[in-house]
C-alpha positions as CSV (number, residue, x, y, z in Angstrom):
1,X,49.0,17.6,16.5
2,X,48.4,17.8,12.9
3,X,51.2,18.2,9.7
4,X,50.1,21.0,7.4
5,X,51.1,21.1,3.9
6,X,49.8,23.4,1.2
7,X,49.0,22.5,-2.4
8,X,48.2,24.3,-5.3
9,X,44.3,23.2,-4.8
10,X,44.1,23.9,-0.9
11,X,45.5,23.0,2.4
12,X,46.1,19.4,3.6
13,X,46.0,18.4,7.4
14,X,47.6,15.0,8.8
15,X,46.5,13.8,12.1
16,X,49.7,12.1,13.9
17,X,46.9,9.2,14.2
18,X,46.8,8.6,10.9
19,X,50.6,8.3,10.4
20,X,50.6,5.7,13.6
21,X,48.1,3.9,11.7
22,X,50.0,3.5,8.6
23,X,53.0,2.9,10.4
24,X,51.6,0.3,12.1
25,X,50.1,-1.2,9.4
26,X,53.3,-1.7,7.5
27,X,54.7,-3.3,10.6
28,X,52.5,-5.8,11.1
29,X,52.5,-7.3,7.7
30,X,56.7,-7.8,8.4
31,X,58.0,-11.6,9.1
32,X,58.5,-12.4,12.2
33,X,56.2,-9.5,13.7
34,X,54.0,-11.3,15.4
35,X,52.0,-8.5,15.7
36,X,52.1,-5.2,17.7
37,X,52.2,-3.8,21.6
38,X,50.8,-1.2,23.6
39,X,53.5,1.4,24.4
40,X,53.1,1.0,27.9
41,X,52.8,-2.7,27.7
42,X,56.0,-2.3,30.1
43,X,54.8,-0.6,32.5
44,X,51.5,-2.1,32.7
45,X,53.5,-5.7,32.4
46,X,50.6,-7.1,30.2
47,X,51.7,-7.5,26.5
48,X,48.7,-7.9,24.7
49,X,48.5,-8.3,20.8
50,X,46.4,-5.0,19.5
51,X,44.1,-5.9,16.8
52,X,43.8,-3.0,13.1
53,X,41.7,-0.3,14.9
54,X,44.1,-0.4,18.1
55,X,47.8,0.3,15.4
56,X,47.7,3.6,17.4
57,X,48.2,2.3,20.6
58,X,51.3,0.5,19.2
59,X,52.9,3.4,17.3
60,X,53.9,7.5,18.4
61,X,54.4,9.8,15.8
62,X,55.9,12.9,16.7
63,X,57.8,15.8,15.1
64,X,61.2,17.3,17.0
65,X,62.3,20.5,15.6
66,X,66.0,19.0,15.8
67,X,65.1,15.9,13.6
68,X,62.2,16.8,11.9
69,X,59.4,13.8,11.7
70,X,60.2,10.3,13.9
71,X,58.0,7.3,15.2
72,X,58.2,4.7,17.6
73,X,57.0,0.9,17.1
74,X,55.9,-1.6,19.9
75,X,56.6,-4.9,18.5
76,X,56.1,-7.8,19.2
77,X,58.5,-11.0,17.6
78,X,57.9,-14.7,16.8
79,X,60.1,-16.9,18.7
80,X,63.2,-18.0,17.3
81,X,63.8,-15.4,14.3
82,X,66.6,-13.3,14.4
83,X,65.8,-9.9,16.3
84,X,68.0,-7.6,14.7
85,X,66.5,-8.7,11.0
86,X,63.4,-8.1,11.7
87,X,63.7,-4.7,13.6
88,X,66.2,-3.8,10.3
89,X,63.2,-5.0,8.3
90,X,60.2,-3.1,9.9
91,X,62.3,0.1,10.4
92,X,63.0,0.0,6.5
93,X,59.2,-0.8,5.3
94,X,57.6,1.5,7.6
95,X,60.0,4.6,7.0
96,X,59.7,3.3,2.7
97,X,55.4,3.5,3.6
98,X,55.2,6.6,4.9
99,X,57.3,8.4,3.0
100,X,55.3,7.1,0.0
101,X,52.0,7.5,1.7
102,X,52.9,11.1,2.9
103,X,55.3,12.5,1.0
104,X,56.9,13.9,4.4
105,X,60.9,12.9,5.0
106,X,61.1,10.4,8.2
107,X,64.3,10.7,9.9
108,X,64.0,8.1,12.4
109,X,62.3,5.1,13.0
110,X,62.7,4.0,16.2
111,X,61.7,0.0,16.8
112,X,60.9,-1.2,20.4
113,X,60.9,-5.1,20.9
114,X,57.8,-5.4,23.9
115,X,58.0,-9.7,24.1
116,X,59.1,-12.6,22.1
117,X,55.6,-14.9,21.4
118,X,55.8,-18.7,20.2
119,X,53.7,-18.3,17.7
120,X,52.5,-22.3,17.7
């Protein structure tokens, strides 16, 4: 699924993959992300870090026609911060990223917690 937008010089296409990307981009480089999940890490039961060229494996953009534009983040947390900081924190810098990068309104970013790492 792509986002279309037209300018005055053309049509522009963005691939849902390159939002995840971004997304998880701009997660990663949050304290106390220790770095980032598959979404089915869970079910799977394996919580592996994914390295840059795997971000979309860790993040699903999707558009609702109730909500308009959303993603998800698999995270994964250094032992010993405080949870609900950090999720506040990567929810704020990846909705502030993409709405830069894009120049599309996200209404929701939703953060999923996968494991807490000691990151010794």
């Amino acid at each position: 699924m792509t986002i279309n937008q037209k300018t005055p010089y053309g049509g522009i296409a963005i691939s849902m993959e390159a939002i995840a990307s971004v997304a998880g981009g701009a997660a990663s480089e949050c304290y106390g992300v220790v770095g980032l999940a598959s979404k089915n890490s869970l079910r799977e039961n394996i919580n592996e870090l994914l390295k840059k060229e795997d971000y979309i494996k860790g993040v699903y953009a999707s558009e609702s026609k109730k909500t308009g534009y959303e993603v998800d983040v698999y995270i994964i947390v250094a032992y010993g911060v405080k949870i609900t900081e950090v999720v506040s924190e990567v929810q704020k810098k990846v909705k502030y990223v993409l709405e830069k990068t894009f120049q599309i309104p996200f209404n929701a970013v939703n953060v999923y917690v996968q494991d807490v790492k000691d990151t010794l």
